[in-house]
Backbone as a ProteinNet text record, in pm:
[ID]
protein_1_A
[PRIMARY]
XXXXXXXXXXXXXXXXXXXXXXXXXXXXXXXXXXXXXXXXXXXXXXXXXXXXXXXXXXXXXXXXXXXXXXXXXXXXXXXXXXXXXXXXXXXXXXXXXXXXXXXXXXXXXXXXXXXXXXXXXXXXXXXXXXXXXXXXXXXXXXXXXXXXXXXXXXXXXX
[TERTIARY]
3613.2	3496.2	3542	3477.7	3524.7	3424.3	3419.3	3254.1	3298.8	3204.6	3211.2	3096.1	3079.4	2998.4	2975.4	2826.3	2862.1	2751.9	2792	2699.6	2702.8	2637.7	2646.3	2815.4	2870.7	2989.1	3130.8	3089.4	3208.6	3272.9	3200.3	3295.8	3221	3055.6	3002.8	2947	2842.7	2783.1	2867.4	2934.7	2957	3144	3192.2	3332.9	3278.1	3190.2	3107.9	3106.3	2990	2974.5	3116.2	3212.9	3342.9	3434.7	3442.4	3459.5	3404	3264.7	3197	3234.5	3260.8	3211.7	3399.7	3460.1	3600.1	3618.6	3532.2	3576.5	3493	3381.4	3285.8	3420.7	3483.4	3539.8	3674.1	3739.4	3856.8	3820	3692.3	3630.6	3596.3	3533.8	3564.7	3650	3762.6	3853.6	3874.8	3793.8	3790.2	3874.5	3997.6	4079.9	4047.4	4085	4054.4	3965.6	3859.9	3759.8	3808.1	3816.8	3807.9	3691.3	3707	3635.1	3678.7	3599.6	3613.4	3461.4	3528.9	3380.4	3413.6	3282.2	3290.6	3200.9	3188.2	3047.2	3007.6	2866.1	2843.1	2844.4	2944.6	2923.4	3118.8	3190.6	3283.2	3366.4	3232.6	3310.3	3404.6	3404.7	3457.2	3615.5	3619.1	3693	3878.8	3975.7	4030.1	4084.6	3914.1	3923.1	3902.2	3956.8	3952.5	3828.6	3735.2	3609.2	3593.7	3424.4	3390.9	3432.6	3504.9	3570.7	3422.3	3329.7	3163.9	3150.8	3173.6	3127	3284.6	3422.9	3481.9	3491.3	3471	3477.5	3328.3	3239.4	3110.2	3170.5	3176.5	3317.2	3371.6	3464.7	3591.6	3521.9	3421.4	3338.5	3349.5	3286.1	3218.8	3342.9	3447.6	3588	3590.5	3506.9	3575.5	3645.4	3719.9	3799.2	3760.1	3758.6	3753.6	3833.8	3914.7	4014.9	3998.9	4123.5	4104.8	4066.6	4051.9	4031.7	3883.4	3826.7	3645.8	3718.9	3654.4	3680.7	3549.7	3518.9	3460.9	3404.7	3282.4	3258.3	3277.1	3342.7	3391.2	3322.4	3276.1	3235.9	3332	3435	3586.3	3518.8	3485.5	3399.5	3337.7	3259.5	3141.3	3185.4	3347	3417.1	3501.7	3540	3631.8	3563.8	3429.7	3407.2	3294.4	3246.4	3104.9	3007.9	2997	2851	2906.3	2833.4	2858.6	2749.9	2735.3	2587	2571	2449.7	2415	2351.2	2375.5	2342	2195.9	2183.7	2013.9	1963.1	1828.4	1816.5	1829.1	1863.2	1906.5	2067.4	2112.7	2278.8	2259.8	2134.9	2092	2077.7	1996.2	1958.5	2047.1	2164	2296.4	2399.3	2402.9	2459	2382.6	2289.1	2217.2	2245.9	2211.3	2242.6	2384.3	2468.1	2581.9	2666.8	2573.5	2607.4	2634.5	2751.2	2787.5	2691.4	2608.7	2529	2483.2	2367.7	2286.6	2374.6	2496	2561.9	2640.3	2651.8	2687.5	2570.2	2482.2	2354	2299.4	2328	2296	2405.4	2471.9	2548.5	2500.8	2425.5	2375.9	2294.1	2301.7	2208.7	2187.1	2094.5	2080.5	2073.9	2208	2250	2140.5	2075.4	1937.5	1844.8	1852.8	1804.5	1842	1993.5	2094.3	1975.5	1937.7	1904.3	1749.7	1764.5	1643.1	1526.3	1579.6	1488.2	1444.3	1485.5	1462	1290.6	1215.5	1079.9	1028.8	1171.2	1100.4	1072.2	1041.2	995.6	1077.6	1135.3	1250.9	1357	1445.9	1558	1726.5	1648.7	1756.1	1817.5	1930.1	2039.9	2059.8	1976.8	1956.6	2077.5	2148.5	2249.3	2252.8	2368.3	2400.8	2447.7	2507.3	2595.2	2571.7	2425.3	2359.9	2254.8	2269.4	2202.2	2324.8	2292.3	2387.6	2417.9	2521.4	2557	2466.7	2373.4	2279.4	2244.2	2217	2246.6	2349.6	2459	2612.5	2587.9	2518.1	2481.3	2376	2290.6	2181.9	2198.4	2322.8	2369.1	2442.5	2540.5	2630.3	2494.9	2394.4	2286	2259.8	2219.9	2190.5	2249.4	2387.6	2505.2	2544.4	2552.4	2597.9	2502.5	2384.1	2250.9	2261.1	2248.1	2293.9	2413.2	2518.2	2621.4	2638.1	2626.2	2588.5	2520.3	2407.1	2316.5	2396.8	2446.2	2523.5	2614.9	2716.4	2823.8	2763.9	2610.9	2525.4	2489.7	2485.5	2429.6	2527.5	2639.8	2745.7	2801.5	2826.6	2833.8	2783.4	2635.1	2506.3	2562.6	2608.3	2575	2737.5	2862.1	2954.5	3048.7	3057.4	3148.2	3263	3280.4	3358.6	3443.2
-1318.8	-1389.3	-1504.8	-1505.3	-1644.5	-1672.3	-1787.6	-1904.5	-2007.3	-2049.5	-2163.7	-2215.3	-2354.4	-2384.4	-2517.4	-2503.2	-2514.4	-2610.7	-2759.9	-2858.9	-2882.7	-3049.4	-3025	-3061.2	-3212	-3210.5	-3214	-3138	-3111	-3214.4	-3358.2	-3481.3	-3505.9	-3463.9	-3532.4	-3458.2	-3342.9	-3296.6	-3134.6	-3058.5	-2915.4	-2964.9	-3145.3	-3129.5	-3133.6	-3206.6	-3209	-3130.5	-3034.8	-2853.9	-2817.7	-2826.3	-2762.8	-2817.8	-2939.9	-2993.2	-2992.7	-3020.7	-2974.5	-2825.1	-2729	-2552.3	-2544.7	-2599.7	-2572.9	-2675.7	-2791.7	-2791.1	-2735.9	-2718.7	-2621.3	-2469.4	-2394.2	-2263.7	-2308.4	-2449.7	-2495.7	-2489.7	-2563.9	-2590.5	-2462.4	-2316.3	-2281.7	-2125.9	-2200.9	-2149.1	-1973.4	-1985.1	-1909.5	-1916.8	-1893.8	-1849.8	-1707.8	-1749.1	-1620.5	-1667.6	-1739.2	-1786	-1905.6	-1794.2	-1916.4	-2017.2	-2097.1	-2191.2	-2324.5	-2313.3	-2402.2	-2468.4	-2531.5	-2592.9	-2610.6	-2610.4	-2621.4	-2692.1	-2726.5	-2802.2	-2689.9	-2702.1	-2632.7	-2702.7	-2818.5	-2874.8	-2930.5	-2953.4	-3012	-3127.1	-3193	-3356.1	-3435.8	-3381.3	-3486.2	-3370.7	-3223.7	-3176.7	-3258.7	-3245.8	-3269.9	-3420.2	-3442.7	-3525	-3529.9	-3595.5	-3591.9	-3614.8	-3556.7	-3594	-3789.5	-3809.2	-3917.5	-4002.8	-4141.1	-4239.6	-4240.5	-4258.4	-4247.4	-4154.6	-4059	-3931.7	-3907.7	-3947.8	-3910.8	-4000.3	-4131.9	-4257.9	-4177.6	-4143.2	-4137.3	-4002.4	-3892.5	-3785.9	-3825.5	-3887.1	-3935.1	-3976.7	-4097.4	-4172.3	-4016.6	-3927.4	-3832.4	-3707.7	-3718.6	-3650.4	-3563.6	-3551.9	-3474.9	-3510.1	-3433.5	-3439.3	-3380.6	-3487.9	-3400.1	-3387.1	-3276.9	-3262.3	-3164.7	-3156.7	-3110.2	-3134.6	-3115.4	-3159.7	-3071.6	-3165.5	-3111.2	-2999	-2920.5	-2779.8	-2726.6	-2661	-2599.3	-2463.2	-2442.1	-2281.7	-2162.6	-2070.5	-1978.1	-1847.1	-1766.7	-1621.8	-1527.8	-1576.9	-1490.1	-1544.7	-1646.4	-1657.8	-1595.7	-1489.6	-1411	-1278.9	-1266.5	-1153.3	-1187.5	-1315.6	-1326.9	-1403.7	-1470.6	-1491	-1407.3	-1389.5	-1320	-1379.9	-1508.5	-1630	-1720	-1753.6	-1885.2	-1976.8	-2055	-2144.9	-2238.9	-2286.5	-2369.2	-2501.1	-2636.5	-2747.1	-2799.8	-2712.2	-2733.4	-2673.4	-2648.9	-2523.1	-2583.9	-2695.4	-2676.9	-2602.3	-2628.4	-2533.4	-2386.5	-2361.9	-2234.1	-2140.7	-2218.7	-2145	-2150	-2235	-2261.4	-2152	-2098	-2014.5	-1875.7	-1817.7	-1751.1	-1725.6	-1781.4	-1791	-1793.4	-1755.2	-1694.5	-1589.2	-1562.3	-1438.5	-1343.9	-1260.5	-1126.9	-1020.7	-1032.6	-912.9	-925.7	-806.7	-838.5	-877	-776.9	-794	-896.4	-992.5	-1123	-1238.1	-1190	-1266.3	-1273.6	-1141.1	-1106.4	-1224.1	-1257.2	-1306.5	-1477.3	-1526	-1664.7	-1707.8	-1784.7	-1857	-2025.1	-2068.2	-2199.9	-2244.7	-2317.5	-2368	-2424.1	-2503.6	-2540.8	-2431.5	-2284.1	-2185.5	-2138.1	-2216.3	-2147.4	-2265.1	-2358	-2465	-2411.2	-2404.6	-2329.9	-2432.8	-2591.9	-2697.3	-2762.3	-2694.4	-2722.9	-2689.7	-2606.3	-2554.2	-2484.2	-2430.6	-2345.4	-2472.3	-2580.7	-2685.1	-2709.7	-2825.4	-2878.4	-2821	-2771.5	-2722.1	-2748	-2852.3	-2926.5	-3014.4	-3044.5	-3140.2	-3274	-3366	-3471.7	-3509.7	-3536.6	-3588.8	-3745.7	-3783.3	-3919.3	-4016.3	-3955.1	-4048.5	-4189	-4198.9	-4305.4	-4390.5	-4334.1	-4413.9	-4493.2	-4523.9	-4629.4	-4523	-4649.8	-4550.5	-4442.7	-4488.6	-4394.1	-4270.5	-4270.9	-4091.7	-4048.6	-4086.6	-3972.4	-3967.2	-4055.6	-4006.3	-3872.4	-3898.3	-3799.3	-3676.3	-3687.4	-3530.4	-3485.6	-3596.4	-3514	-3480	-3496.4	-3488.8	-3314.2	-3312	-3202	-3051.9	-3076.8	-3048.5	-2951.4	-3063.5	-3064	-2950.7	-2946.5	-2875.7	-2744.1	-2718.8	-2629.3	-2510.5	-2572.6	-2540	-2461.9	-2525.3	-2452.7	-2323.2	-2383.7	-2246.7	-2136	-2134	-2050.1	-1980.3	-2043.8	-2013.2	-1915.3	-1964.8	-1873.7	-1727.4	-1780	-1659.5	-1541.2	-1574.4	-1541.7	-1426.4	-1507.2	-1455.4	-1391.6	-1333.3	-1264.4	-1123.4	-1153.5	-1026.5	-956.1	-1020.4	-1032.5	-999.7	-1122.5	-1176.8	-1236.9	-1305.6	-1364.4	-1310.3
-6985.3	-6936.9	-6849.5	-6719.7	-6623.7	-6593.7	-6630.5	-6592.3	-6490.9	-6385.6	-6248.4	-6282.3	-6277.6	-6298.6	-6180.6	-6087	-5949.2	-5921.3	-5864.4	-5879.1	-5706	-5658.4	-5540.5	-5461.7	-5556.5	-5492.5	-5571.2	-5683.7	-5751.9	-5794.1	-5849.9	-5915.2	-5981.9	-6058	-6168	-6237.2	-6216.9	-6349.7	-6314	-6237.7	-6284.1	-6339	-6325.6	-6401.9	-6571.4	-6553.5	-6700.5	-6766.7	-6720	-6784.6	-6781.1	-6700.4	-6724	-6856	-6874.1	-6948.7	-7139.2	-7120.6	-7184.4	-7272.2	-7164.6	-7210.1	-7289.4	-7242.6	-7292.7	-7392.1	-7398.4	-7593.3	-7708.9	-7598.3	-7738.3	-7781	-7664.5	-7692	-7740.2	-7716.4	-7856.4	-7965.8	-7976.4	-8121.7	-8152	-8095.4	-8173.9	-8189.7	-8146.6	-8173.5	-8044	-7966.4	-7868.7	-7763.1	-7745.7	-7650.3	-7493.4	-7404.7	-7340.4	-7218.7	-7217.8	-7153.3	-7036.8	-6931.9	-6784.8	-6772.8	-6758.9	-6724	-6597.8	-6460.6	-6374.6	-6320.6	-6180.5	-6167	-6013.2	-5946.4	-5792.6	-5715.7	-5591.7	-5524.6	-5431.4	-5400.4	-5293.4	-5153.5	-5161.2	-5041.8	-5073.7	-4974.7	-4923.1	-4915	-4928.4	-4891.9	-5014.7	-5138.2	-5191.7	-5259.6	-5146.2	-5205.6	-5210.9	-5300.3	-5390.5	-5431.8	-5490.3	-5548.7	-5680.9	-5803	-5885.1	-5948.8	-6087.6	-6108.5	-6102.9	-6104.7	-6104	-6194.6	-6172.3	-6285.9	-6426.9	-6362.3	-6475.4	-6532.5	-6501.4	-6547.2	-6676.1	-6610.6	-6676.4	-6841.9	-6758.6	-6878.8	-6969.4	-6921.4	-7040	-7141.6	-7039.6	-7130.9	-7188.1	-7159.1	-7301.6	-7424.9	-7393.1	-7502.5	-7641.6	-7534.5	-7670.7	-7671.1	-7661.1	-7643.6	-7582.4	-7456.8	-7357.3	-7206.2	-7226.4	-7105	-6990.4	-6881.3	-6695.5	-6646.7	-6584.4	-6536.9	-6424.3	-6331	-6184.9	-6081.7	-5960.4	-5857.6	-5760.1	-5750.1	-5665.6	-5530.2	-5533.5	-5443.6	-5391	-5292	-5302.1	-5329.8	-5313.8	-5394.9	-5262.8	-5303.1	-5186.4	-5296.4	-5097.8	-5138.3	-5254	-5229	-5323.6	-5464.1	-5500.1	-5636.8	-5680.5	-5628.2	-5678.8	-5769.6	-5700.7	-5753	-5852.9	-5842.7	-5950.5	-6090.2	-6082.4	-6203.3	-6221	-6407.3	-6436.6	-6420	-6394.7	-6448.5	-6313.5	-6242.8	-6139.2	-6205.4	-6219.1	-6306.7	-6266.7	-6185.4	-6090.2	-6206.6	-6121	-6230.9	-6204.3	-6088.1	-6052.3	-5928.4	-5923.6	-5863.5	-5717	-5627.1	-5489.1	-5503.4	-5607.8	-5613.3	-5597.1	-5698.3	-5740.4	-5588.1	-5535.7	-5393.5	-5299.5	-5294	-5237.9	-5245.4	-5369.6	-5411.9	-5418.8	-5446.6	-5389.2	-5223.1	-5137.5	-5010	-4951.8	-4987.8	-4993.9	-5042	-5166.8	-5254.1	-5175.8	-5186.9	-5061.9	-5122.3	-5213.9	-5244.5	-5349.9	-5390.9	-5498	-5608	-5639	-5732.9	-5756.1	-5701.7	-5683.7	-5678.3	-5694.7	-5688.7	-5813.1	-5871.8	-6046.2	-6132.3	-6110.7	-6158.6	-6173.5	-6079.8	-6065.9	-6159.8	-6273.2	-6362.6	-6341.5	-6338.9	-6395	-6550.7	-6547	-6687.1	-6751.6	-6767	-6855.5	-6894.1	-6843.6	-6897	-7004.5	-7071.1	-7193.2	-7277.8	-7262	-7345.2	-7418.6	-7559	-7563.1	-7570.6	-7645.3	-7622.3	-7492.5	-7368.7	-7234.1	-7226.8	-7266.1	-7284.8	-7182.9	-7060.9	-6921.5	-6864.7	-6855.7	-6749.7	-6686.9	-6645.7	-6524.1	-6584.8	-6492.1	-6545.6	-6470.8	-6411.6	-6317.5	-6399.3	-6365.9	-6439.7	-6317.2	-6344.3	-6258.9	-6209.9	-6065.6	-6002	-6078.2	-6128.7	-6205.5	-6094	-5979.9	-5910.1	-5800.2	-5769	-5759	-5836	-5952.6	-6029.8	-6151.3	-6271.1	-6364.1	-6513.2	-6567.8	-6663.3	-6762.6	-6762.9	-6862.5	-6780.5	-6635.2	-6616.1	-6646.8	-6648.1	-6708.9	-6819.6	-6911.3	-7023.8	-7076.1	-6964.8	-6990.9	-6910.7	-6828.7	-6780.5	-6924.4	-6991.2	-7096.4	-7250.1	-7243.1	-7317.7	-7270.3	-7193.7	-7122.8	-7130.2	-7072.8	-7053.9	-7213	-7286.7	-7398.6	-7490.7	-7462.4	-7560	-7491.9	-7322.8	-7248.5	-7285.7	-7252.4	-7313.4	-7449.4	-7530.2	-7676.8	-7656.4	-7620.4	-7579.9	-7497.2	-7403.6	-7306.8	-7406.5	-7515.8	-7589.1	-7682.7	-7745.9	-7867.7	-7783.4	-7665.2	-7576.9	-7553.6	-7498.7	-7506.4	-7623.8	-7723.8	-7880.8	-7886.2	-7899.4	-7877.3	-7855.2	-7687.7	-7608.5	-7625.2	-7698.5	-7770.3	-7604.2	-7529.4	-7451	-7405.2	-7556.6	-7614	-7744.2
[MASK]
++++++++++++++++++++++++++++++++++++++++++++++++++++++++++++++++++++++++++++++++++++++++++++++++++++++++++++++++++++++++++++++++++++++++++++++++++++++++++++++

């Protein structure tokens, strides 16, 4: 299983979900599972995630690591799940997909969240606002996530 998980500039909420999805599959005890993260845009490629995003991570023990990249068509083939952090990514990615079957593959992560209720399902950009959005992306993130991993398990992916 290889998961991307694809925000707009690859330094605050898809190092998160990346972060995030690989200590839920340490914890539990799941080996095997790629997990990266990408922007659909350029500019902040290799740079390391956001100092905020990473400091609010650590708080709750996770780690950000790697460098912001962007998302390339060769993605569609090499992972199963690309997972957009909100639906301008969603349609970003969509709109590049080399084909349906690469298009099948596109989810928005707050759809794993079952307390999300179908309403907004966007994962609010943290990076001009203050510390309590990195909090409420790793809120998000975090409930998401789970969900994706139960989902996962489920359809026996893992």
């Amino acid at each position: 299983m290889r998961i991307l998980f694809v925000c707009m500039g690859n330094i605050c909420r898809s190092p998160t979900a990346e972060g995030v999805m690989r200590r839920l599959l340490r914890d539990a005890g799941l080996e095997g599972v790629e997990v990266e993260s990408a922007g659909t845009g350029g500019w902040h490629a290799g740079e390391p995630p956001d100092e905020r995003a990473a400091m609010a991570a650590s708080r709750r023990g996770v780690t950000l690591e790697g460098a912001a990249r962007q998302v390339k068509v060769a993605d569609f083939r090499r992972f199963d799940l690309l997972i957009a952090l909100d639906r301008a990514n969603l349609r970003e990615l969509l709109a590049i997909a080399p084909d349906d079957e690469g298009a099948e593959k596109v989810r928005l992560l707050r759809e794993f969240d079952p307390a999300s209720g179908g309403g907004d399902l966007d994962v609010p950009d943290p990076y001009y606002g203050g510390d309590r959005g990195f909090e409420n992306v790793l809120d998000m993130v975090e409930a998401a996530c789970r969900g994706l991993l139960d989902e996962l398990r489920a359809a026996d992916r893992v």
